[in-house]
C-alpha positions in Angstrom: 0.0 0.0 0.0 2.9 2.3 0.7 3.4 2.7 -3.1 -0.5 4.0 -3.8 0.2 6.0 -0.6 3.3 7.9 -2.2 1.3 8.5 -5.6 -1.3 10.1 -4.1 0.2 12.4 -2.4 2.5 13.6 -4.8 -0.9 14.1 -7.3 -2.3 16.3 -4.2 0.7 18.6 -3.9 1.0 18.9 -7.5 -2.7 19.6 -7.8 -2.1 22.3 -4.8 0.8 23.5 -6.1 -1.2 24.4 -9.8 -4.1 26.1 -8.1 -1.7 27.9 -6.2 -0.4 29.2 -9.7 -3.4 29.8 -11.3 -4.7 32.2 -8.2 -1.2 33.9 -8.2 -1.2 38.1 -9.2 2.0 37.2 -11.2 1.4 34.5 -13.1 4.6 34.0 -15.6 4.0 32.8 -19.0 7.3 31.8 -21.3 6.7 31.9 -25.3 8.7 28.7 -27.3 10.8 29.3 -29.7 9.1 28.5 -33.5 10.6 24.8 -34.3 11.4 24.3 -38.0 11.3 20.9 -39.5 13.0 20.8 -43.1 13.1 18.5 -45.4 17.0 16.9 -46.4 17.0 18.1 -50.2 20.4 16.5 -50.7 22.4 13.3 -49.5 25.1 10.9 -50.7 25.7 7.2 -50.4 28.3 4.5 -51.8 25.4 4.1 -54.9 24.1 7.4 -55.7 24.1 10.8 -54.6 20.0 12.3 -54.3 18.9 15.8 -55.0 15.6 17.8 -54.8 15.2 21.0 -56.7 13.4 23.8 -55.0 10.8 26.0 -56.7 12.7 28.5 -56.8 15.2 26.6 -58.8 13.0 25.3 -61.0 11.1 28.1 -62.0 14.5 29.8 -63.3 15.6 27.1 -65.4 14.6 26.9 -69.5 16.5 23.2 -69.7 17.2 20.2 -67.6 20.7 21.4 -68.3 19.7 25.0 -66.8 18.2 23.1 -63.8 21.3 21.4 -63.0 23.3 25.1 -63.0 21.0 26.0 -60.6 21.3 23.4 -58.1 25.3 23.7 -58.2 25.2 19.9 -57.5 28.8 19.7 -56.5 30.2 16.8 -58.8 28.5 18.4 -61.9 29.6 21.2 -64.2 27.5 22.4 -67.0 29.0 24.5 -69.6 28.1 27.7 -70.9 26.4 25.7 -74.4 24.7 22.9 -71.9 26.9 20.3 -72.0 26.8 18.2 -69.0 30.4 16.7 -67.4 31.3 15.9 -64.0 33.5 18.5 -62.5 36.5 17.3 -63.6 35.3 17.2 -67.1 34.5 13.5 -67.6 31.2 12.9 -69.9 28.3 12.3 -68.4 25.1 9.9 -70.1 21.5 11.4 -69.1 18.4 9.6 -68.5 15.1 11.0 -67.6 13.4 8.4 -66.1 15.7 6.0 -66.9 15.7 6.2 -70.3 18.5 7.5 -72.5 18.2 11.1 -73.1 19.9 13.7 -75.0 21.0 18.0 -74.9 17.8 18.7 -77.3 15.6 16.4 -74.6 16.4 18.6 -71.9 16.1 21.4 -73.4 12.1 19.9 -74.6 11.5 18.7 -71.0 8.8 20.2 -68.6 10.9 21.4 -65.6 8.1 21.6 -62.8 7.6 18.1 -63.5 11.5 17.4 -61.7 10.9 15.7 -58.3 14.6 14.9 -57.8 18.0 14.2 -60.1 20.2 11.6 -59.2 24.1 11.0 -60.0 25.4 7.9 -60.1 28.9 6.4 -60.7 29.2 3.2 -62.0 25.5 2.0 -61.6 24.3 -1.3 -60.5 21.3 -0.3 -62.1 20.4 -2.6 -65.6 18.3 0.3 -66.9 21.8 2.9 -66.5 23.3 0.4 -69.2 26.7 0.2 -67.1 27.7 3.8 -68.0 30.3 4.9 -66.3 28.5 8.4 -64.9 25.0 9.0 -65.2 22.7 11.9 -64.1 18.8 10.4 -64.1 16.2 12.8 -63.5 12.9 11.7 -61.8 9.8 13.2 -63.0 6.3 13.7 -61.9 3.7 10.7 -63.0 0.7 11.3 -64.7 -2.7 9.6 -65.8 -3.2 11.5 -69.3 -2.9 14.6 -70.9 0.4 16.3 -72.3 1.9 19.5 -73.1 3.3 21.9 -75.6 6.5 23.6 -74.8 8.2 26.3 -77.4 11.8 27.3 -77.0 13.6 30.1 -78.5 17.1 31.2 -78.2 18.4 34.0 -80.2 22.2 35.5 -80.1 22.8 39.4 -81.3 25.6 41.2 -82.0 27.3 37.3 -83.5 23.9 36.3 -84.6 22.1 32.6 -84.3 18.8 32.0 -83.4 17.7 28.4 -82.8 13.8 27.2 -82.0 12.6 24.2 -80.6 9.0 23.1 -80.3 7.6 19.8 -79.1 4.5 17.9 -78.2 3.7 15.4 -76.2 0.2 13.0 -76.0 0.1 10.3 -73.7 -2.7 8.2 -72.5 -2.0 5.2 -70.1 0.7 3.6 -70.9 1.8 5.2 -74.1 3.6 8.6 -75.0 3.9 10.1 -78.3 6.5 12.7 -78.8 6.8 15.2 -82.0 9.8 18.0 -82.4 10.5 19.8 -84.4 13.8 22.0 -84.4 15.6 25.1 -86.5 19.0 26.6 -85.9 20.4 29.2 -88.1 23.6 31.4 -87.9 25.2 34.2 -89.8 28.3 36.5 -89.3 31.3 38.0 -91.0 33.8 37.7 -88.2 35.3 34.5 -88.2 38.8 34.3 -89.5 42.3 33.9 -88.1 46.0 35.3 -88.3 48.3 32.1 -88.5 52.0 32.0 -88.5 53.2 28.9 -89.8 57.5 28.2 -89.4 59.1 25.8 -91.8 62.5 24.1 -91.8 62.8 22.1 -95.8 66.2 20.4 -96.0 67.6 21.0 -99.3 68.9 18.7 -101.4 72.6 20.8 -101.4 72.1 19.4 -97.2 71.3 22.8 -96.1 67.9 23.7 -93.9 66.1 26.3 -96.1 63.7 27.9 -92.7 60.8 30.7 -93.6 57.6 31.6 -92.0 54.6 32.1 -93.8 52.1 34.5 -92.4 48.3 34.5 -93.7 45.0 36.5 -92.3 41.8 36.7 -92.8 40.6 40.3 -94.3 37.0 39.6 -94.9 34.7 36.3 -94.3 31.3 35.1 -94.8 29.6 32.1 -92.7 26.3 30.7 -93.2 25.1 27.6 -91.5 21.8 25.6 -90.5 20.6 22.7 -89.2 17.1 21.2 -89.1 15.7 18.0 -87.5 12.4 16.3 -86.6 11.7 13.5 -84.7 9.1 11.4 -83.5 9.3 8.9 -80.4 6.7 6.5 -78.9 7.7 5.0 -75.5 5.8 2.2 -73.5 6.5 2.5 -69.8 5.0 0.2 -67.2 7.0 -1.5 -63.9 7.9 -4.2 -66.0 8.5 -2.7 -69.6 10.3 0.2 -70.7 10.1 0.4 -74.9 11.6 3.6 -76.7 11.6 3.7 -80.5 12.8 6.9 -81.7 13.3 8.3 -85.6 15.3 10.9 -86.8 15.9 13.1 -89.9 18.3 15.9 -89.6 19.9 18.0 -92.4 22.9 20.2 -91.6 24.2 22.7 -94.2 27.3 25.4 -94.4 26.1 26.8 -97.8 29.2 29.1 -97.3 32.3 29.6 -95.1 33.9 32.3 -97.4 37.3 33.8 -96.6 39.8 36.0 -98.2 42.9 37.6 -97.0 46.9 38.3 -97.4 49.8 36.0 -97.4 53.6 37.1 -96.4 57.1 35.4 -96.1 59.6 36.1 -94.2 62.4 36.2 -95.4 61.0 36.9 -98.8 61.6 33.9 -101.1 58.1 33.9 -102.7 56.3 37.4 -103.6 53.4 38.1 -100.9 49.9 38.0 -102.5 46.4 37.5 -101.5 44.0 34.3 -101.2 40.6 33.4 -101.3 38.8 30.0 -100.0 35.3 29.0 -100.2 33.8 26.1 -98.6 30.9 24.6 -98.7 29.4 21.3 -97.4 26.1 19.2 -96.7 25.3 15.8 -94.3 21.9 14.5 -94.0 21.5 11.8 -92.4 18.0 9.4 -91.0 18.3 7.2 -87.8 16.8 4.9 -85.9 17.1 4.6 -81.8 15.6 1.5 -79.8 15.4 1.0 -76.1 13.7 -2.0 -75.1 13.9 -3.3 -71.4 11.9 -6.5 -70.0 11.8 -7.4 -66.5 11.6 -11.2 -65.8 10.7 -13.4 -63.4 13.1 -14.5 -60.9 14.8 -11.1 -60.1 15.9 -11.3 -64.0 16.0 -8.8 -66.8 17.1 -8.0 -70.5 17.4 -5.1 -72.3 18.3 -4.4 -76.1 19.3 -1.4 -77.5 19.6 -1.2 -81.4 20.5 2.0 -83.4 20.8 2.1 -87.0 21.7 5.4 -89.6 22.4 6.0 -93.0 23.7 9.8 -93.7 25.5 11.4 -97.0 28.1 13.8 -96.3 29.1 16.7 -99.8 32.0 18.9 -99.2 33.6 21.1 -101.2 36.6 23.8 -101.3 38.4 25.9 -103.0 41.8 27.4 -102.3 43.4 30.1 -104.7 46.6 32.0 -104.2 48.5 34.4 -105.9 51.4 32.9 -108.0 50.2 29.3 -107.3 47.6 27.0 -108.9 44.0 26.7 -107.7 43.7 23.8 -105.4 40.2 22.0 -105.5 39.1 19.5 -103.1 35.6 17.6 -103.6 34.3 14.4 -101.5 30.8 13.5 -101.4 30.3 9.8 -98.7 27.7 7.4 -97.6 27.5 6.0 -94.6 25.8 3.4 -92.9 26.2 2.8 -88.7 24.6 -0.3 -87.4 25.0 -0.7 -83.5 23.5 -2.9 -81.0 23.6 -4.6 -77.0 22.1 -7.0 -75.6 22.0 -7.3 -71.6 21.2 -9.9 -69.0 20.7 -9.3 -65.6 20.4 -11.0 -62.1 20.4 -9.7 -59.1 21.7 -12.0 -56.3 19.9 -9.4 -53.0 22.4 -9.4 -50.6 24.8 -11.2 -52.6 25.6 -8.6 -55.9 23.9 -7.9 -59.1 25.3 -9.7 -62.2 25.2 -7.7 -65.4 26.4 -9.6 -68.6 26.0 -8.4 -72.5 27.1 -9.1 -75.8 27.7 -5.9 -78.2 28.2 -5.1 -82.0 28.8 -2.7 -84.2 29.6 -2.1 -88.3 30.5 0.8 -90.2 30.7 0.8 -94.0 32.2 4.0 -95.3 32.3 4.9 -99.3 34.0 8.0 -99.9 34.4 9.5 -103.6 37.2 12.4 -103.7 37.5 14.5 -106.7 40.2 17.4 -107.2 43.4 17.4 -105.5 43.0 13.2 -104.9 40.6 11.5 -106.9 40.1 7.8 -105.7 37.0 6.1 -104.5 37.6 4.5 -100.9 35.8 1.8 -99.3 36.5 1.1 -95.3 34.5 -1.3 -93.1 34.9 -1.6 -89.4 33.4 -4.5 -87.0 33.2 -4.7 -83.5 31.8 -7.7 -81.5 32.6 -7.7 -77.8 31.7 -9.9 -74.7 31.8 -9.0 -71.4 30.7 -9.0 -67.3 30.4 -6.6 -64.5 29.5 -7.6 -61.1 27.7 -4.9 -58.2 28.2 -5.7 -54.5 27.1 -3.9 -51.8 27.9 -4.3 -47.8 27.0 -1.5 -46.0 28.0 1.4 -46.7 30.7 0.3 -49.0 29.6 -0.3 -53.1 32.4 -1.8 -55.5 31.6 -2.7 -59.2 34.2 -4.4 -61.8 33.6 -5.3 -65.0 35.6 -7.3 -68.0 35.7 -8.1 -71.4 37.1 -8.1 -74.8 36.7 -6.8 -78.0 36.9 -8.3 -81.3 37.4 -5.8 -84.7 37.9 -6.4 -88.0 39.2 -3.1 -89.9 39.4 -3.2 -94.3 40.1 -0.6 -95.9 40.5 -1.0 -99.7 42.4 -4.4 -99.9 44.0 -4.5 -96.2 42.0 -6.6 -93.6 43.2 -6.0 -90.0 42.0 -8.2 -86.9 43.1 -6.8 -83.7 41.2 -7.8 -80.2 41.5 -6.3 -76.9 40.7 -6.7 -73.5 38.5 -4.0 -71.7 38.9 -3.4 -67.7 37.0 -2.0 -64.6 36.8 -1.7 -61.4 35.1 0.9 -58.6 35.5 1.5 -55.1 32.7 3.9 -53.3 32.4 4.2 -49.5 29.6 6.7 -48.1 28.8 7.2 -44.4 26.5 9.1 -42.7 24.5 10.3 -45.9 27.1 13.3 -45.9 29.8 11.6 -47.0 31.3 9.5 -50.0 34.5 8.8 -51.1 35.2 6.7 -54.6 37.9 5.7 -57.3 37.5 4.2 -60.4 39.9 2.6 -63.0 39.4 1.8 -66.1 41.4 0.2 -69.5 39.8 -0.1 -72.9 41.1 0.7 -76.2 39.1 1.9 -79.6 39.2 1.6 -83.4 40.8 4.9 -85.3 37.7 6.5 -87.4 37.6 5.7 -90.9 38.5 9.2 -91.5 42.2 8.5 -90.3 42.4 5.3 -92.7 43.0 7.1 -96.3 45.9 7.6 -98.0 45.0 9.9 -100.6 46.8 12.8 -100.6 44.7 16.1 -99.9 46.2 19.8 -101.0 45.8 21.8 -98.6 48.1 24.7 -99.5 50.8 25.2 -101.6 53.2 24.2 -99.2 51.2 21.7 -97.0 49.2 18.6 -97.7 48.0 15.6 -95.5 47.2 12.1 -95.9 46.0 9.5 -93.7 47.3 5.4 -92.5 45.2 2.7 -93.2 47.8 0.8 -90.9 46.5 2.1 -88.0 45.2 -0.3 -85.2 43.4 0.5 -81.6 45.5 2.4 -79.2 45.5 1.4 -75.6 43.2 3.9 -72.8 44.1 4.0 -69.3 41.9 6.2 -66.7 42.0 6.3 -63.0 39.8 8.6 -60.9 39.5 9.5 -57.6 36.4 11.8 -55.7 35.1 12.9 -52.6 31.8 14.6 -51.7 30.8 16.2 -48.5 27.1 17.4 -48.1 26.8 18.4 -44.6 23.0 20.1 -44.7 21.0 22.0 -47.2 23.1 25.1 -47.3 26.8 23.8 -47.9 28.3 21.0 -50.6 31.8 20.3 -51.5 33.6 18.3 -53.7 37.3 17.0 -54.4 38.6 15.0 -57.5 41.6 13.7 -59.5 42.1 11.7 -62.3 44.5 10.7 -65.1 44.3 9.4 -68.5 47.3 7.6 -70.4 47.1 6.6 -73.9 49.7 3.9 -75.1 50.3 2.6 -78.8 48.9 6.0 -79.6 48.7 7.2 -83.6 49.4 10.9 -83.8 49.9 13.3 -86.2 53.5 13.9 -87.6 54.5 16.6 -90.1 57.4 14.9 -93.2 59.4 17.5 -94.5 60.5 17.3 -97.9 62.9 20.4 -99.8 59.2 21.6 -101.1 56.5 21.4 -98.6 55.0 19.1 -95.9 53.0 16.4 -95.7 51.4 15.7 -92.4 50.6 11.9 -92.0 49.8 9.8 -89.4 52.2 7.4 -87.4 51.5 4.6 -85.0 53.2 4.0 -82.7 54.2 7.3 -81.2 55.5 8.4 -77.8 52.9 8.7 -75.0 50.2 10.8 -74.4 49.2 11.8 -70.1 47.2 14.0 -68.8 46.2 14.8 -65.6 43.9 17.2 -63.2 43.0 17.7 -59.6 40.5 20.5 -57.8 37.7 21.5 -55.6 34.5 22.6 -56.2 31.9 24.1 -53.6 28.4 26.1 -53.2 27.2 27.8 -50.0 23.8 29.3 -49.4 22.3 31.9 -47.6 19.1 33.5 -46.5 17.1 31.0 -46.7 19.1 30.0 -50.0 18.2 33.0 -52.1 21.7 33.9 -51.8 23.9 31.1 -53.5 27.9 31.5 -53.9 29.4 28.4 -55.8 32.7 28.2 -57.4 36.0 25.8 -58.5 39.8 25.8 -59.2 41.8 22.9 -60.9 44.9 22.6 -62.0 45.8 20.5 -65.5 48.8 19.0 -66.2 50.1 17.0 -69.9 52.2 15.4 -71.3 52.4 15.0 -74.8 55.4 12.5 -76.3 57.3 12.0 -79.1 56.9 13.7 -82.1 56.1 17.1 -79.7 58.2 16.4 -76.8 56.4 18.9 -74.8 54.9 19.5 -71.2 52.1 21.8 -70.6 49.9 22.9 -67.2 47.5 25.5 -66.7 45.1 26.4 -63.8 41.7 27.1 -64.2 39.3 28.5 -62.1 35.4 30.0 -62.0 33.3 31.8 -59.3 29.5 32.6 -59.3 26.9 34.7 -57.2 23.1 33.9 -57.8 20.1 35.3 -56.0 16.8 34.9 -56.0 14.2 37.5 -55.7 10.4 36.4 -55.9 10.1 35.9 -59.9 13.3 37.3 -60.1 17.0 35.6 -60.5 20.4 36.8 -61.1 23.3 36.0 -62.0 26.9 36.9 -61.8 29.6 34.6 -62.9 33.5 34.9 -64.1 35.1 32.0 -65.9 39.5 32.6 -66.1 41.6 31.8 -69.1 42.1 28.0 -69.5 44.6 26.1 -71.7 44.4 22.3 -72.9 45.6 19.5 -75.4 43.4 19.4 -78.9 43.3 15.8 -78.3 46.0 13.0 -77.8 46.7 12.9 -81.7 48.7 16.6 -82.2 50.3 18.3 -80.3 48.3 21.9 -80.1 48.1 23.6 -77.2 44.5 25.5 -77.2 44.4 28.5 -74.8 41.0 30.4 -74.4 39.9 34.1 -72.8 38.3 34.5 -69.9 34.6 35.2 -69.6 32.5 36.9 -67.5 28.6 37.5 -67.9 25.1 38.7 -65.8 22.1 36.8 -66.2 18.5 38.0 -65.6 15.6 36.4 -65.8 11.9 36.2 -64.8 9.4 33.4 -64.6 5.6 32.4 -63.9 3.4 29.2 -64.3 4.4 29.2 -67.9 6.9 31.5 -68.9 10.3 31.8 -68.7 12.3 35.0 -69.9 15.9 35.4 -69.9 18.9 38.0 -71.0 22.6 37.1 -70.7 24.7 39.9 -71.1 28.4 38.3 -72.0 31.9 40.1 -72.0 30.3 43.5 -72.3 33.7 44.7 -71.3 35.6 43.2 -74.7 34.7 44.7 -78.1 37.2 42.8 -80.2 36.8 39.2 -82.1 40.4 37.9 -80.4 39.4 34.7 -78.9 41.1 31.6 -78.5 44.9 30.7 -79.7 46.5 27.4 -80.7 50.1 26.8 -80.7 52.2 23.8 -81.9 55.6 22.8 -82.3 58.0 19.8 -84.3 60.9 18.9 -86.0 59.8 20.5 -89.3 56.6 22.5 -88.9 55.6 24.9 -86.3 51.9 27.1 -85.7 50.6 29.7 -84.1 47.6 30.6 -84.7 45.1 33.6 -83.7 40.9 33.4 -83.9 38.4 35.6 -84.8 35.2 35.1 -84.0 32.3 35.5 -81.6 33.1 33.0 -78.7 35.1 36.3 -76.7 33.2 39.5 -78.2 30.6 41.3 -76.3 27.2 39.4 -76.8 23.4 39.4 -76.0 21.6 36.0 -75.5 17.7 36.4 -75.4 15.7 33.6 -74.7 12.4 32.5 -73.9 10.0 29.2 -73.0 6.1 29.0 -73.4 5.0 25.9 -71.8 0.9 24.7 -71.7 0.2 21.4 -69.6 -3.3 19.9 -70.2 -4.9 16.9 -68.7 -4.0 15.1 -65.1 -1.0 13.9 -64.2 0.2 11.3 -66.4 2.8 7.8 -66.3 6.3 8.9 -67.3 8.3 12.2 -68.8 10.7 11.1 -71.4 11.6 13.6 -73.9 12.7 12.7 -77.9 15.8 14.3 -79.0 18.1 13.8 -81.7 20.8 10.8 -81.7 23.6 12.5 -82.6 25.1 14.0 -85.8 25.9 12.5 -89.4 29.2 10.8 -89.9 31.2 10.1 -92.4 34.6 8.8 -93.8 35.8 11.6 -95.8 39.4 12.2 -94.7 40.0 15.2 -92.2 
């Protein structure tokens, strides 16, 4: 009873105590603080790293691209024309709702339909197709309905103007997708001022050395490009069908240009030159995405893509004191690819992911002019391969292998060179703030039919090039290593490095003989390494409006034998963006940058900085925006390229409108309609026209 007896009274005085209280004069009264719950709108694991765009960010974004600017995800970088990499410049494969997805489908997509974008590296998803990096963006569902979205960008001062419409129709299961899209571009301010050195041994045994100095006076560019397509997907939980055709013609009626040529010292007479140029590819394509979920924790998915496309090209070079050199190729392609994947996951025990691949390519190329041959070159690739997913708490790993059969036969030459492929993937994530991952990988590739002629092309009167129909696969290596820190809403970092070695590498080398050059192709040549490591980060405040992000990375190269040459540069860019109810701007400065033109030559390619405001303004179904670019920098200077060797050096000076003070308008109309509907996967074009016509 003692128990009972102690409970009661300790109710009593508490119930004497409160009346007490409630009779007082002074009763005291404390207010509680206002308690905040928020959502997490970013994390990061070993598999993926999540993120949810706000309204705010949504509303300013035109594109999917545009969206992921203004989440400053910290692994990403999107470039000022939309391409999508990871922050150290690695490409990156988009899916919207797992399906494959391209630039001209983001730009098509409806952005208030983006619940969340994730970023994966090497996914254990079957639907990701093993890519190496992916960014998939999860969309609203809907029952039925659609929408019409129009898109309109339009440069001045270096005019283009491109426009974009598409519609979309789905009901149940089934979307239909038609786009249509124009770009056009005009201006007379492309040229160049190029300084080319030349060392000819004589046949006496002396070096006869000379530079020969040309620029461009006055130029004339005209290009389009038109497209359609039309797309049908079937999406349910257990089958995902995309099939997708394209027509696309892409014209440069003219690339005019005239201008003066000197030599120093002055063993020819200086005199002036004209080119024209002039060039067509149309090509038709088909794109197929078929996945089937089976029974037993299986599934398949097949991919075929097929495209014919005829390439015309034409140019004329005339010069003072020499003879008119004429250069005519007109090519048909066909491109045949396809993979087949099986997969099973094991649960706890890994995900299996095995596929057989193929690919031909059947190039004929007619030259007239300078060369006049007609060349055929086929290429076949069949490869086999394996990559296994395992994860254990917190810690993911993936590796994959396989080899790769081709057959290369160009004219009467038949080459049969195989390869192994290698990869493997380490990611560790903790606390959902934290992951830390490295990747290696080693594959090699099949030169392009474009490197296989041996005609020989006049270029000038004192340089002509030719291809190698020699050539076999060079050998890739990559290694990567990341870190991401997301500690709450408002901060992000991110840390990388990587390298990339290519071994057995065909490059470019320039022959001297006592009356020109003749740049061929040689295999193999010294190595080819490059390297980078940086930060990138983004810190928000007032309530986010406020949003600083920014990155700095240094690159480092090597470039072997015939350039013997090492080259670094450090790059860096730094952004302000703040919202303001409809509002958002936008203040960003990109530095100067240098790079390698690819592992075949040795150029050196440094570009200007940038720096440019952005303001725009959005409702339910507008969005308006003005970029006003480098309105400090009235000339047409932009980039430079510089290369050295043995017998042939180049510098080289552009003109155009990349660095000049510009205006970007553009502008989005998009009109929803029904209720909320299955899937959101926009059509888009598959790419560009190909061809075999030597370069």
């Amino acid at each position: 009873m003692k128990p009972i007896y102690c409970l009661i009274s300790i109710w009593l005085c508490t119930f004497s105590a409160i009346a007490q209280s409630e009779t007082s004069d002074s009763i005291k009264t404390q207010e509680l603080n206002e308690v905040v719950v928020e959502a997490q709108m970013q994390r990061t694991d070993a598999k993926k790293s999540t993120y949810i765009p706000t309204v705010r960010q949504k509303n300013a974004s035109q594109t999917g691209a545009d969206l992921l600017d203004q989440m400053s995800i910290p692994q990403l970088n999107v470039t000022l024309s939309g391409n999508i990499q990871t922050n150290s410049g690695k490409e990156v494969a988009v899916f919207i709702d797992y399906i494959p997805a391209t630039e001209n489908d983001l730009k098509a997509m409806r952005i208030s339909d983006v619940k969340r974008v994730e970023y994966y590296e090497y996914p254990s998803d079957p639907r990701l197709q093993g890519h190496q990096f992916v960014v998939n963006y999860i969309m609203t569902k809907y029952e039925y309905g659609g929408y019409v979205k129009a898109y309109d960008h339009t440069n001045l001062l270096h005019f283009s103007e491109q426009l974009l419409g598409n519609v979309r129709l789905q009901y149940k299961n089934m979307t239909y997708d038609l786009m249509g899209y124009g770009w056009g571009h005009n201006s007379s301010h492309y040229g160049s001022e190029l300084t080319e050195t030349y060392r000819l041994p004589q046949q006496d045994g002396t070096l006869k050395v000379f530079d020969r100095y040309s620029n461009t006076t006055s130029s004339k560019e005209n290009r389009q490009q038109y497209f359609t397509v039309f797309k049908a997907t079937y999406n349910t939980d257990k089958i995902q069908a995309s099939t997708q055709i394209n027509g696309s013609i892409n014209r440069k009626p003219h690339s005019d240009r005239s201008g003066e040529v000197v030599y120093y010292p002055a063993d020819f007479p200086s005199s002036e030159y004209s080119s024209t140029l002039n060039n067509t590819a149309k090509f038709l394509s088909f794109n197929g995405y078929y996945f089937f979920a089976l029974p037993k924790s299986n599934s398949i998915t097949f991919t075929p893509f097929y495209m014919f496309s005829n390439t015309e090209q034409n140019s004329l070079y005339i010069e003072n004191g020499f003879a008119p050199i004429y250069n005519g190729a007109v090519d048909n392609t066909n491109q045949l690819k396809a993979d087949l994947k099986f997969n099973h996951d094991f649960g706890k025990y890994g995900n299996l992911l095995g596929f057989i691949r193929g690919s031909y390519e059947y190039n004929r190329t007619q030259y007239t002019g300078s060369a006049t041959s007609l060349d055929r070159a086929k290429s076949s690739r069949v490869g086999i391969g394996a990559t296994y997913n395992v994860s254990i708490g917190n810690f993911y790993g993936s590796t994959g292998f396989g080899w790769d059969w081709d057959k290369l036969k160009f004219a009467d030459m038949v080459d049969n060179p195989s390869s192994p492929w290698f990869d493997l993937s380490l990611q560790y994530g903790f606390k959902e703030k934290h992951s830390l991952s490295t990747t290696f990988h080693y594959s090699s590739w099949a030169p392009s039919p474009t490197y296989k002629s041996d005609n020989i092309i006049q270029s000038t009167p004192l340089l002509r090039y030719t291809g190698n129909p020699n050539l076999v696969p060079s050998k890739s290596y990559d290694i990567d290593f990341r870190y991401t820190w997301l500690p709450n809403n408002n901060y992000s970092l991110s840390a990388f490095a990587w390298a990339w070695i290519v071994g057995d590498r065909y490059a470019y080398d320039y022959v001297a003989s006592s009356d020109g050059i003749l740049r061929t192709i040689k295999q193999p040549m010294g190595s080819f390494a490059q390297g980078q490591y940086g930060v990138s980060g983004t810190l928000r405040f007032i309530n986010r409006t406020l949003v600083f992000s920014g990155q700095v990375a240094q690159l480092l190269n090597h470039n072997g034998t015939p350039y013997n040459v090492n080259h670094s540069s450090i790059n860096w860019y730094a952004r302000v963006r703040y919202y303001l109810k409809d509002w958002n701007f936008t203040l960003t400065y990109i530095s100067d940058n240098a790079s390698a033109d690819g592992m075949m030559n040795g150029i050196w390619h440094k570009s200007k900085s940038d720096w440019y405001i952005t303001v725009g303004w959005s409702n339910a179904n507008w969005n308006v925006r003005a970029d006003l670019i480098d309105f400090s920098r009235w000339n047409w200077k932009s980039a430079t390229q510089e290369m050295h060797s043995k017998y042939y050096d180049t510098f080289q000076q552009f003109y155009d409108g990349q660095s000049h003070a510009l205006i970007q308008l553009s502008a989005t109309y998009t009109f929803g309609f029904g209720k909320k509907v299955q899937r959101d996967n926009e059509p888009g074009v598959s790419g560009s026209a190909s061809s075999g016509i030597l370069q």
